[in-house]
Each structure stands twice: as C-alpha cells, then as structure tokens.
N, C-alpha and C positions, 0 to 999 in steps of 0.2 A: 371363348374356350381356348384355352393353353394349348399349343403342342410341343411335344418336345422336342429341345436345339433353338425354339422361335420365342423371341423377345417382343415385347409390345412395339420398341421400336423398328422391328420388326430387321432385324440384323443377325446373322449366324457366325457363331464362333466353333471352328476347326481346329483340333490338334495336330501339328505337322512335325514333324521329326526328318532328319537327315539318318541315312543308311550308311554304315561306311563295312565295307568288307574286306576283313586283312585276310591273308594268308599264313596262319604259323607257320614256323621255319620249316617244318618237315613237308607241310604240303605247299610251299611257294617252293623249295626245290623239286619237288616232281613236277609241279607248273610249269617250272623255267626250262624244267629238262626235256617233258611232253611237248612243249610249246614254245620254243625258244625266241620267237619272234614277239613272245607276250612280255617281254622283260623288258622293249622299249615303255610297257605301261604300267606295269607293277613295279619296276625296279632291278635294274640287272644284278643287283646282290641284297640279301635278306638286312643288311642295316640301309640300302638305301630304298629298298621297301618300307621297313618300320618305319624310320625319317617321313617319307612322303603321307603314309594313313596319318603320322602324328599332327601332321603338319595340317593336312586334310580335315581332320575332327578339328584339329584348333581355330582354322578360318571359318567352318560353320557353327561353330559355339560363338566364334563372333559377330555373326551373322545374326544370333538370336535362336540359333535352332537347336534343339536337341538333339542328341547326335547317340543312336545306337549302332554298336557293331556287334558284328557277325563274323566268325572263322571261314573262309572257305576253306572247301575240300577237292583236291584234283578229280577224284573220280564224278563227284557229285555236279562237279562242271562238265567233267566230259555229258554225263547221263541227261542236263541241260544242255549241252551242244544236242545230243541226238534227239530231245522231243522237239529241240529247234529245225532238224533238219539239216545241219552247220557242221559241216568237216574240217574249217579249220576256223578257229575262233580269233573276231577280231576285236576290237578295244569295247565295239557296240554292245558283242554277248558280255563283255568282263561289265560292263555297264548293268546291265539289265539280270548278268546273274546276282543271287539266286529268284529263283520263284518262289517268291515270298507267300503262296499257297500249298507249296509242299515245304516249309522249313518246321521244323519238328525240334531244334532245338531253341533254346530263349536264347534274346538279343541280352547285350552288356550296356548298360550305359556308359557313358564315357563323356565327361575324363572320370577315371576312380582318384579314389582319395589319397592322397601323398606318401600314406605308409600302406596303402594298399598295396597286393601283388598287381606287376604289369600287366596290362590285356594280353602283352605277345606273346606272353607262356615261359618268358625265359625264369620266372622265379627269383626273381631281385623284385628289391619296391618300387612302385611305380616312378617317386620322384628318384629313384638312382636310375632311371631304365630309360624307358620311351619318353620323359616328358622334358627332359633336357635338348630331346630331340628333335621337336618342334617349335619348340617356344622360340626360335632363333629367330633370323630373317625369312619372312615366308615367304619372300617374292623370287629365294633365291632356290626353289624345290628343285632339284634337282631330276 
C-alpha cells in the first residue's frame, strides 16, 4: 500500500523555498528611525537596503531556491518583538521575523518579470528598478 509523499524506492521529495523580507521605503524609515542600530543590517539608506534584498534573492535563486518575499512592517515587528519578550531587537529577531503563523497577507515570488512593476513599491519596472541592482558583483554587498 502507497502512502503519500513515499516512493517505492522509498525516498521523500520536499519543497523548500527561501524567505526574503524587505522593508518598503516608508516602513524601513520608521525601522531605521525606531531602531537605528538595525541599519548596520538592513542597510543605513533605503537604496542600500533595496541593493542588499536584490542581491540577497539573486544568490538564493542561484543557489536553486525559490525565493518568496514579504514586506515588512515596523509596528508588526515591534508586536513580534513583544510576544518575543525582546526590548531591543537584534539582527537574530530581524532574522526570525515574521512569524510565518500569524502572516496574513501572500508572499511575491521573485524575481518578477522584466516589465513587471518592482517588488519595492517604487512603481518603475522591475528591469529599470531593483534588478540592475543586484545583478552586479555580489561579493561586493555592501
């Protein structure tokens, strides 16, 4: 008898995906501003934010992974700081948010497609916007 996920050779195949989580420009400015010690990890300015996630999604699509993102939100980080217990948040919570059992809105695949609009919200097309942005040298992320 068959179960499912189980092969006769008796082997499991898993779908695995990469998480990547930007900040739109409006809530990575109240991030930096709430939290100005988080800008050594997100990026001390919203283009050298965008640069680093593009750069980010482009090493784990070459890696083989699928790579969804997600917007974060400053308040919704704080409200995960405090079921963390976490008064000031260090690179571990930027890691581990969000809790992907309370996210309520859909993840974006990425990359979109070249005349799609950008993931960052700014409303230019993707190949004018964030994808010039990463495709550079990635070893050089700033």
């Amino acid at each position: 008898m068959s179960e499912a996920g189980w092969s006769p050779a008796g082997t499991y195949q898993y779908a695995t995906a990469a998480l990547s989580v930007f900040w739109p420009e409006e809530q990575f400015h109240i991030l930096v501003t709430r939290w100005p010690h988080l800008a050594a990890h997100v990026g001390a300015t919203w283009d050298e934010h965008r640069c680093r996630v593009e750069r980010h999604c482009a090493i784990l699509e070459q890696q083989g992974l699928p790579v969804q993102q997600l917007p974060g939100d400053a308040d919704g980080f704080a409200a995960f700081m405090t079921a963390r217990k976490a008064t000031t948040p260090r690179e571990d919570d930027l890691n581990a948010y969000p809790d992907l059992r309370t996210v309520t809105i859909p993840m974006t695949a990425w990359p979109p497609a070249r005349p799609a609009p950008c993931w960052c919200g700014s409303g230019r097309k993707y190949k004018q916007c964030c994808r010039r942005l990463g495709l550079g040298a990635w070893t050089a992320v700033p």
